[in-house]
C-alpha positions in Angstrom: 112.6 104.6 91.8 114.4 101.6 91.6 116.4 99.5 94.4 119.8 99.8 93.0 121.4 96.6 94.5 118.6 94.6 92.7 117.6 96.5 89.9 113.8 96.3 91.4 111.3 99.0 91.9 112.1 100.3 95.9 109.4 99.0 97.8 107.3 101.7 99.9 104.9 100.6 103.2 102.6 103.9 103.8 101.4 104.0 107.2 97.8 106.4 107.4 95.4 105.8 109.1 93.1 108.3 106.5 92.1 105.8 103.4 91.9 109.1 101.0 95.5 110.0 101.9 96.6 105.9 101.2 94.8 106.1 98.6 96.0 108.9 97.1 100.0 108.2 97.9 99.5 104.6 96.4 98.7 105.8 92.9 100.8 108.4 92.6 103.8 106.6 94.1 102.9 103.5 92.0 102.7 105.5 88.9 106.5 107.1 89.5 107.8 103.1 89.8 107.6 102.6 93.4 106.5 99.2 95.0 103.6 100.0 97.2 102.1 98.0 100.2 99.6 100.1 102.7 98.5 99.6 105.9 96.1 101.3 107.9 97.4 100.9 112.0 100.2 99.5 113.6 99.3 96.3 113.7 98.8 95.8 110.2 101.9 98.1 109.6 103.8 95.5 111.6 102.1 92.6 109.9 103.2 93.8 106.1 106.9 94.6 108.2 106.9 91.1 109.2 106.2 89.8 106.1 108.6 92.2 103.8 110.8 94.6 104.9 110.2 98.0 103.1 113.1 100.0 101.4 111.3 103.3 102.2 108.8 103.3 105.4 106.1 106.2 105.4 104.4 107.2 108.6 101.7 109.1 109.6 102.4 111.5 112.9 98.7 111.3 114.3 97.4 108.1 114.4 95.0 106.9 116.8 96.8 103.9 118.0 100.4 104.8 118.1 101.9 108.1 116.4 105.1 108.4 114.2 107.1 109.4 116.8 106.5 106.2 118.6 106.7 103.9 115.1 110.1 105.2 115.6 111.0 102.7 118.0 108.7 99.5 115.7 110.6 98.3 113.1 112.3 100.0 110.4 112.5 103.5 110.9 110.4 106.1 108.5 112.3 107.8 106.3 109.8 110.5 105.5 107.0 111.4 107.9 103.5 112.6 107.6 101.7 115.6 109.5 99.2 118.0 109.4 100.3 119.5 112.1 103.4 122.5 112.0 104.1 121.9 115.6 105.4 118.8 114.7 107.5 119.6 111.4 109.5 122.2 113.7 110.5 120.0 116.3 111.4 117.0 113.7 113.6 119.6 111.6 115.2 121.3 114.6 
């Protein structure tokens, strides 16, 4: 995916606080053309912010130290969203 005002691949920060899942959505993400920075908890997700604001934010609902819903009110907001949970899927689709 590409960052049409630029021409540059769209830059991604994925927010998890599970390595396997970074992991796993880095690579994949990378190989479609996406920029990909990753952070592990708030704080760091709010240090990479600082540094570069990402096109395309990805959050993680159940993290230990603040959950998706609250990231809502950090920074950028997430685009896309991250549970295991279907509790949480119904109430952020209505």
């Amino acid at each position: 995916m590409r960052n049409e005002q630029q021409d540059l691949p769209a830059k991604l920060l994925i927010v998890n606080d599970d390595p396997s899942i970074r992991a796993l959505l880095s690579e994949v993400l990378t190989e479609i053309g996406f920029s990909v920075r990753s952070a592990e908890d708030r704080f760091s997700a709010l240090a990479e912010i600082r540094k570069e604001i990402p096109d395309i934010p990805l959050s993680d609902l159940n993290m230990p130290d603040m959950s998706g819903f609250e990231s809502l009110s950090v920074g950028p907001p997430p685009l896309s969203l991250d549970s295991g949970n279907r509790d949480e899927w119904r109430i952020l689709r209505g």
